[in-house]
C-alpha positions as CSV (number, residue, x, y, z in Angstrom):
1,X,-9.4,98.8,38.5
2,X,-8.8,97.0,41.7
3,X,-11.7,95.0,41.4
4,X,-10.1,93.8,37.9
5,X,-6.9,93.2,39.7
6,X,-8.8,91.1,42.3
7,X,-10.2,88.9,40.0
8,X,-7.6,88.1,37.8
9,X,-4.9,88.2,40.4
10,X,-4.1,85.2,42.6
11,X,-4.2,85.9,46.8
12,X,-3.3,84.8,49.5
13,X,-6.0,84.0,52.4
14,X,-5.4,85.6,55.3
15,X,-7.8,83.6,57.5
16,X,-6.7,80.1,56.6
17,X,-5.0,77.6,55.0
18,X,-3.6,78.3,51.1
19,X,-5.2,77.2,48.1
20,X,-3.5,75.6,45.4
21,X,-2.6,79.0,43.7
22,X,-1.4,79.9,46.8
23,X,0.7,76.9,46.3
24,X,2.0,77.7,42.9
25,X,2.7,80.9,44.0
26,X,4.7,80.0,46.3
27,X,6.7,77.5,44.7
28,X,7.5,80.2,42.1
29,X,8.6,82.2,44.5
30,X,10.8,79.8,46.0
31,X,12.2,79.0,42.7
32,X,13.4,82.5,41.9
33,X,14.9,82.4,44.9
34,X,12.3,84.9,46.6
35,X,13.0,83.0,49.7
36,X,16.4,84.3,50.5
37,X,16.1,88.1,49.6
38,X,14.7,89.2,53.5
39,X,13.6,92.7,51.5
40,X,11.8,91.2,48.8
41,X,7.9,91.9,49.1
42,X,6.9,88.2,48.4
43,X,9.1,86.6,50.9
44,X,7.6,89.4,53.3
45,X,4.0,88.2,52.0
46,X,4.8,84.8,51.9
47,X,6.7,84.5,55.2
48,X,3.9,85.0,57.4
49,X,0.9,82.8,56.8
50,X,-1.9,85.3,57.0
51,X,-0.3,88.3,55.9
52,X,-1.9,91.0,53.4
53,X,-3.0,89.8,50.2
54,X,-1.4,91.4,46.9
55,X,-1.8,91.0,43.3
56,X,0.7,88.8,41.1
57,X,2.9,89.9,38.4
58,X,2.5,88.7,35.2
59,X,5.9,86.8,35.3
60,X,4.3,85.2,38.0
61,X,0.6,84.2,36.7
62,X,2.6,83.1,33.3
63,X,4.9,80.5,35.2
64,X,1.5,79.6,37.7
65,X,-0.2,78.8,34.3
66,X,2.9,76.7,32.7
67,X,3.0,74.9,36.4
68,X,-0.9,74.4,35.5
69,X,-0.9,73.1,32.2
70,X,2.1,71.1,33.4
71,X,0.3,69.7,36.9
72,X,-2.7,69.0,34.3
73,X,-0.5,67.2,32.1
74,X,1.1,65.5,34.3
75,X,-2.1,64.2,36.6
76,X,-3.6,63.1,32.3
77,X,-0.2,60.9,32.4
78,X,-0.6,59.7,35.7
79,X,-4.2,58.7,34.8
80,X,-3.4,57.2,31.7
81,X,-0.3,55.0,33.4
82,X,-3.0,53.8,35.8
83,X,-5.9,53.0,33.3
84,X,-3.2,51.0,30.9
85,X,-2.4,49.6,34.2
86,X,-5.5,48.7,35.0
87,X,-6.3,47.0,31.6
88,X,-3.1,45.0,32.0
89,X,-4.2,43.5,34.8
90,X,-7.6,42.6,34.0
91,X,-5.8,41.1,30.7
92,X,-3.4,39.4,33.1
93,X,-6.4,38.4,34.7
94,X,-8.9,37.5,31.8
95,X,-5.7,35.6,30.6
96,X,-5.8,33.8,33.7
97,X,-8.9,32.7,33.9
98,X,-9.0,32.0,30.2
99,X,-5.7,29.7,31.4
100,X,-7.6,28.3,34.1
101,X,-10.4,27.2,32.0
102,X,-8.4,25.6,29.3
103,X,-7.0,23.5,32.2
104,X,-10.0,22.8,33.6
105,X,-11.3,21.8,30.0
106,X,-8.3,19.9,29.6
107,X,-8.7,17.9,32.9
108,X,-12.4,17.1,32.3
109,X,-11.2,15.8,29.1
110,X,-8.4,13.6,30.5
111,X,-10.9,12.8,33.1
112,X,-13.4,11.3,30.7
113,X,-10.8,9.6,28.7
114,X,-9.4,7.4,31.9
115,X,-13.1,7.0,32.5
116,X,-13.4,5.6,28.7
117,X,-10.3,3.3,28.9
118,X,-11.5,1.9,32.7
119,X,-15.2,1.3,31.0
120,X,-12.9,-0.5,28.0
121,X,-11.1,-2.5,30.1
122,X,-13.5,-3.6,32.4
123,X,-15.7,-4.5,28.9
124,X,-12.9,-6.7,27.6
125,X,-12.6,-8.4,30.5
126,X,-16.1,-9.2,30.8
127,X,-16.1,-10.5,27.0
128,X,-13.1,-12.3,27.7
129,X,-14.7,-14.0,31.2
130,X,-18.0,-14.5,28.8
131,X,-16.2,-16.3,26.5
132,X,-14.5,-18.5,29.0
133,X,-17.3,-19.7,30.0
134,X,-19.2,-20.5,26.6
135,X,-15.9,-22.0,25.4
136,X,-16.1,-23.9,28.7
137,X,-19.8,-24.9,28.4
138,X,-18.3,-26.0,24.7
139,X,-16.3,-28.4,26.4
140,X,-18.7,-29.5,28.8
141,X,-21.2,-30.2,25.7
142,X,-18.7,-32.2,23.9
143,X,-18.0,-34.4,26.9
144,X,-21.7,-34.9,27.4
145,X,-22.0,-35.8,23.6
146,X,-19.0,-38.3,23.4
147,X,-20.0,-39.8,26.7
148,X,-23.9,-39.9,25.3
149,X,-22.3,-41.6,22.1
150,X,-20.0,-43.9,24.3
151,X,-23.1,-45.0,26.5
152,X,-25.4,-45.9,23.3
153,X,-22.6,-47.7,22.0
154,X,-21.9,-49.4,25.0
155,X,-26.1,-50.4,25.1
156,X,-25.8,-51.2,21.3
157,X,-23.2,-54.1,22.1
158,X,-24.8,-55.5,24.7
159,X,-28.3,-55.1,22.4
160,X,-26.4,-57.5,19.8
161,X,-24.8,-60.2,22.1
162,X,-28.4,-60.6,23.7
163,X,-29.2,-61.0,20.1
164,X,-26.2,-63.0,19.8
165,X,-28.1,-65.2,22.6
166,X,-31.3,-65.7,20.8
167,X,-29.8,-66.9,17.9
168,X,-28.4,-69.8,19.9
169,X,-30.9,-70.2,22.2
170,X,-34.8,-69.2,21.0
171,X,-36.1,-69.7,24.1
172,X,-34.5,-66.7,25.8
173,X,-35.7,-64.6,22.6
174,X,-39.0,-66.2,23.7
175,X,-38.6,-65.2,27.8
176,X,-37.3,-61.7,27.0
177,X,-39.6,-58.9,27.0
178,X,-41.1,-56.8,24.1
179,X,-38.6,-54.0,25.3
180,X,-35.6,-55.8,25.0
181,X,-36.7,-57.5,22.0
182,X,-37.4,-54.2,20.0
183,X,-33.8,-52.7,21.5
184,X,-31.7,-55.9,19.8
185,X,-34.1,-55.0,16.3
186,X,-33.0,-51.4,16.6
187,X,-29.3,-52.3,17.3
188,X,-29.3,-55.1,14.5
189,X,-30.5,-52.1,11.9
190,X,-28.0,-49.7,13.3
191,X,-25.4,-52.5,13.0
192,X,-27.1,-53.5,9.4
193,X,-26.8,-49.8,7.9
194,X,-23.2,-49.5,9.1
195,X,-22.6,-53.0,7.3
196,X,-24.4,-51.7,4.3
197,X,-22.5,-48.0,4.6
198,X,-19.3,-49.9,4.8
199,X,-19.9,-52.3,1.6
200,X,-21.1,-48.9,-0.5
201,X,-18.0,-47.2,0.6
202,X,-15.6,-50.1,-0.1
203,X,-17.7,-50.5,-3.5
204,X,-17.5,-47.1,-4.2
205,X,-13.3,-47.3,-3.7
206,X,-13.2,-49.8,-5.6
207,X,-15.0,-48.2,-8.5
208,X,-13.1,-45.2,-7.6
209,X,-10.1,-47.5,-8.3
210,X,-11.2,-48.6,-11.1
211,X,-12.4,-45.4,-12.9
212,X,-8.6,-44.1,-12.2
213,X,-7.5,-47.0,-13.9
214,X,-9.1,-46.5,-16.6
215,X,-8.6,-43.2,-17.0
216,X,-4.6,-44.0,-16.4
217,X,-5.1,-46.0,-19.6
218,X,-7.2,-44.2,-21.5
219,X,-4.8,-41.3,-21.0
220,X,-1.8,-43.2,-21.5
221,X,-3.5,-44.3,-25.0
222,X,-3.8,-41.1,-26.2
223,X,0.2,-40.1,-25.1
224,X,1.0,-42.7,-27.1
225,X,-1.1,-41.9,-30.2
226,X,-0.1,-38.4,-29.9
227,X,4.0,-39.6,-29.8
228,X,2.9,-41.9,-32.6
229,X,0.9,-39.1,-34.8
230,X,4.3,-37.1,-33.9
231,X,6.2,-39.5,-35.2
232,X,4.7,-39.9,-38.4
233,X,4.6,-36.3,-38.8
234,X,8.3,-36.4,-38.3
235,X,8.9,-39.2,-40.7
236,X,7.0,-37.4,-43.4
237,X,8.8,-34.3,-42.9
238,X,11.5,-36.5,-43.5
239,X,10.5,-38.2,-46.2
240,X,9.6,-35.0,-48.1
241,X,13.4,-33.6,-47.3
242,X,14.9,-37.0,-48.4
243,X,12.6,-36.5,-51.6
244,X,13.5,-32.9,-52.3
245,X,17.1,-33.7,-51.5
246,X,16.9,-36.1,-54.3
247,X,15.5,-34.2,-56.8
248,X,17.9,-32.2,-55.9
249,X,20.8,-34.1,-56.7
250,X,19.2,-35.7,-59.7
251,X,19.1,-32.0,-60.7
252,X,22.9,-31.5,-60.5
253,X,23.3,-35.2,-61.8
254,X,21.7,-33.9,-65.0
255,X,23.4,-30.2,-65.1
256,X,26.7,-32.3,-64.8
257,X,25.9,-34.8,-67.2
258,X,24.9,-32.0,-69.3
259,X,28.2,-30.7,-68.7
260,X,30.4,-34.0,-69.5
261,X,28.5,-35.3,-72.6
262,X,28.9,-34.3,-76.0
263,X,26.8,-31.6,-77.5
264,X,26.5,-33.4,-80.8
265,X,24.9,-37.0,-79.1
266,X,24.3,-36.2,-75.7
267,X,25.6,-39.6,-75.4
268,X,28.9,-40.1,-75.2
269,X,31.5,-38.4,-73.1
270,X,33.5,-35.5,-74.3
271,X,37.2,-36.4,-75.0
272,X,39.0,-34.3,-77.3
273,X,39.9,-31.0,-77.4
274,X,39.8,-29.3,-80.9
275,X,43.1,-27.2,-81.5
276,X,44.1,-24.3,-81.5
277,X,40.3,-23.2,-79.6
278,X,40.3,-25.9,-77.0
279,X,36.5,-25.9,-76.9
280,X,35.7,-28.9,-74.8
281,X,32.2,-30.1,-75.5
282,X,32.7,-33.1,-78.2
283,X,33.2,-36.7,-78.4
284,X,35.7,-37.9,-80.6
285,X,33.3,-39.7,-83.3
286,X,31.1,-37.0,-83.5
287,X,33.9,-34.6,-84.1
288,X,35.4,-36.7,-86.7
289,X,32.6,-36.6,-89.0
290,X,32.0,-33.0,-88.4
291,X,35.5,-32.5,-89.7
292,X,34.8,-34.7,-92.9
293,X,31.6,-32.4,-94.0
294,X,33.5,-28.8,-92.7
295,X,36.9,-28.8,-91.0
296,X,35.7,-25.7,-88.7
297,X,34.6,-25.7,-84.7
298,X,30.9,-26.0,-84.4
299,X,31.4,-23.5,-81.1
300,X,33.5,-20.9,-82.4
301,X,33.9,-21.7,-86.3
302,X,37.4,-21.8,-86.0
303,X,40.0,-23.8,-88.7
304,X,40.3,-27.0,-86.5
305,X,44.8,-27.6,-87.2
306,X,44.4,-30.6,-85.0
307,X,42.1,-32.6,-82.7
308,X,43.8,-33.7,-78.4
309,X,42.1,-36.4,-77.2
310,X,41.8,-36.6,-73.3
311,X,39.7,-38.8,-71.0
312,X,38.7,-36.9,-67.8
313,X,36.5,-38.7,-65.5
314,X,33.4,-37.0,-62.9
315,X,35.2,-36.4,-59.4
């Protein structure tokens, strides 16, 4: 029985320092107010460091083991705060470095394009100096070429008035050398094919000339038979509407003739008026012998009482 109560009993050590149920112990008792009661056995026990040992009441190992669970809870939170901690930082840290990098990256890269825009500039300038000096070497070319031109000129002149020379004197064609000689003959066909390319070319505008002409008139030829062909196609069309306006009025001339003359002849003009029907489409004479065979109107076959004569003329 005391051996049970040994075991399962928390002690104090009376040769040393106190353990941590010792510890808890004691803070229970100090929170029941053990402390301040001088008759109470646990201040007596707890008052003096290596006092007897006793068991502990069950009140007492219940609170030690909520104080337990509760230290152990507490030290879990502690170690949980400090390993979220922990990985915050090293995120911080990761972050950082990742930061770092991407600056780095981002410096390098800035780095190499002022390095590509230097190696550009430096390229276009040595273009643009390369190209000075072809353009220049241009230049000098040209100046070689128009002075080379100038100084064969300038030896083809004084080629042709030596030539000029031996025309009027022989004998200094025949005390001149074979090199001056063949110079004046090369200089006289230069100076002949510029004759001969300046007759084709004043040939060739004057058949130029010509040709226009010609064309001018041959084109003006045909304006003219066109306007004429235009104008006879107008005249026609005139013609025809002068002819159709004729028959035209021939037409009416004949439905108004038709209209005026008797219907007995169809020669004379109509000029009486038969009474009481007043049908007006007889002459006189014809109507007078109608009235001698049958005294009735041809039109209507109406009693003629009495014949008006009238003379109307075409308005």
């Amino acid at each position: 029985m005391g051996g049970d109560i040994l075991e399962d009993s928390v002690f104090w050590s009376a040769g040393g320092a106190l353990d941590d149920e010792s510890d808890r112990v004691m803070r229970y008792a100090g929170k029941h107010g053990a402390w301040h009661n001088p008759n109470s056995e646990i201040c007596a026990a707890t008052s003096v460091r290596f006092a007897e040992a006793r068991p502990a009441t069950v009140a007492e190992e219940a609170w030690l083991r909520c104080e337990d669970r509760l230290f152990h809870q507490e030290e879990e939170w502690l170690t949980r705060q400090a390993e979220d901690l922990l990985l915050r930082g090293s995120s911080a840290l990761n972050r950082s470095s990742v930061v770092e990098e991407e600056a780095e990256d981002f410096n390098r890269e800035l780095e190499l394009v002022r390095w590509m825009q230097v190696q550009q500039e430096i390229c276009a300038a040595q273009e643009a100096e390369h190209f000075c000096s072809l353009e220049e070497q241009i230049v000098r070319e040209l100046q070689e070429l128009a002075n080379a031109e100038n100084v064969e000129r300038h030896l083809m002149m004084t080629a042709l008035q030596r030539g000029a020379e031996y025309i009027t004197d022989e004998e200094l064609a025949l005390k001149a050398d074979h090199q001056e000689l063949v110079s004046v003959r090369i200089s006289a066909q230069k100076l002949l094919q510029l004759i001969d390319r300046a007759i084709y070319a004043k040939l060739e505008g004057e058949r130029t000339r010509a040709l226009q002409q010609v064309i001018l008139a041959v084109r003006q030829q045909r304006e003219i038979q066109h306007a004429a062909e235009t104008q006879n196609i107008q005249l026609e069309f005139e013609i025809a509407k002068l002819k159709r306006e004729r028959g035209d009025l021939s037409e009416k001339l004949e439905h108004e003739k038709d209209r005026t003359t008797c219907r007995i002849c169809f020669v004379r003009p109509r000029n009486v008026l038969p009474l009481p029907c007043l049908h007006f489409d007889y002459c006189s004479i014809c109507l007078h012998q109608h009235q001698k065979t049958r005294n009735l109107c041809p039109t209507c076959r109406s009693p003629i009482s009495g014949v008006l004569k009238c003379n109307l003329t075409m308005g």
